[in-house]
C-alpha positions, 0 to 999 in steps of 0.5 A: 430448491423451489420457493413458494409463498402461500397465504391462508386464514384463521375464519373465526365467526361466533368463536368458532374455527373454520377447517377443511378435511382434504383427502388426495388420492389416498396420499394426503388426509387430514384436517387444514386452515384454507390457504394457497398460493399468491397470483402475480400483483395480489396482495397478500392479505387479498391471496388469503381472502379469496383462498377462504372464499375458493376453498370453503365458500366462506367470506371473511374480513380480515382483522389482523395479520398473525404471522407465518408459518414455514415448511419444505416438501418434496415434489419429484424434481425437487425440494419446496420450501414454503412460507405461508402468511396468516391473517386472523378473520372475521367470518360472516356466517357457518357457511362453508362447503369444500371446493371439491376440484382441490379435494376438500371433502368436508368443511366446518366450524368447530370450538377451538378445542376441537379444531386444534385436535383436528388439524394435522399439521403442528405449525397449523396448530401453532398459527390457530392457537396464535390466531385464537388468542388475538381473537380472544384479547380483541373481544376482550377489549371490546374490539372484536365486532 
């Protein structure tokens, strides 16, 4: 078994959600939150931040840590098991434009509606609905700037 940790974002900006489409030699398609995986000496909130700004040109801050999300794979040697951590962003902008070396073809902000039916993977699914709902108390509260 290898194990790998991996971070990602929820980029929210003007209530809306980024997401990538990613397309793998006709092996992998579907919609993803931008995440990937932690170099030596990074921070994780850091790995998240600067998968955002790889994967989707995007900058963020971040706001708050959400949570993590676990899953397993197999690659031809082996089984990976992979825990993702999530932080909840503020996006500066609706830029974004897909890094195309990773085969992220298409890139986006969309309501959260339409992001949940888009995504995936469920544990992607769980994680927005999380991150939205802290996004929604924050404003709520007045605190989301």
């Amino acid at each position: 078994m290898i194990e790998a940790t991996s971070c990602g974002g929820v980029v929210i900006f003007r209530g809306k959600i980024l997401v990538l489409y990613k397309s793998y030699r006709n092996r992998y398609e579907g919609w993803v939150l931008p995440k990937g995986t932690v170099e030596e000496g990074e921070e994780y909130d850091q790995t998240a931040l600067r998968e955002v700004r790889e994967e989707t040109g995007a900058r963020a801050q971040v706001i708050q840590y959400i949570g993590k999300s676990q899953y397993s794979f197999n690659v031809p040697q082996d089984t990976v098991e992979k825990v993702v951590h999530w932080y909840l962003m503020r996006g500066e902008s609706y830029y974004s434009k897909p890094q195309r070396e990773e085969y992220f073809i298409d890139s986006g902000f969309y309501k959260f509606h339409e992001a949940y039916h888009l995504l995936k993977f469920s544990n992607e699914k769980m994680i927005l609905e999380k991150g939205y709902n802290e996004y929604l108390e924050l404003k709520r509260q007045n605190k989301w700037i």
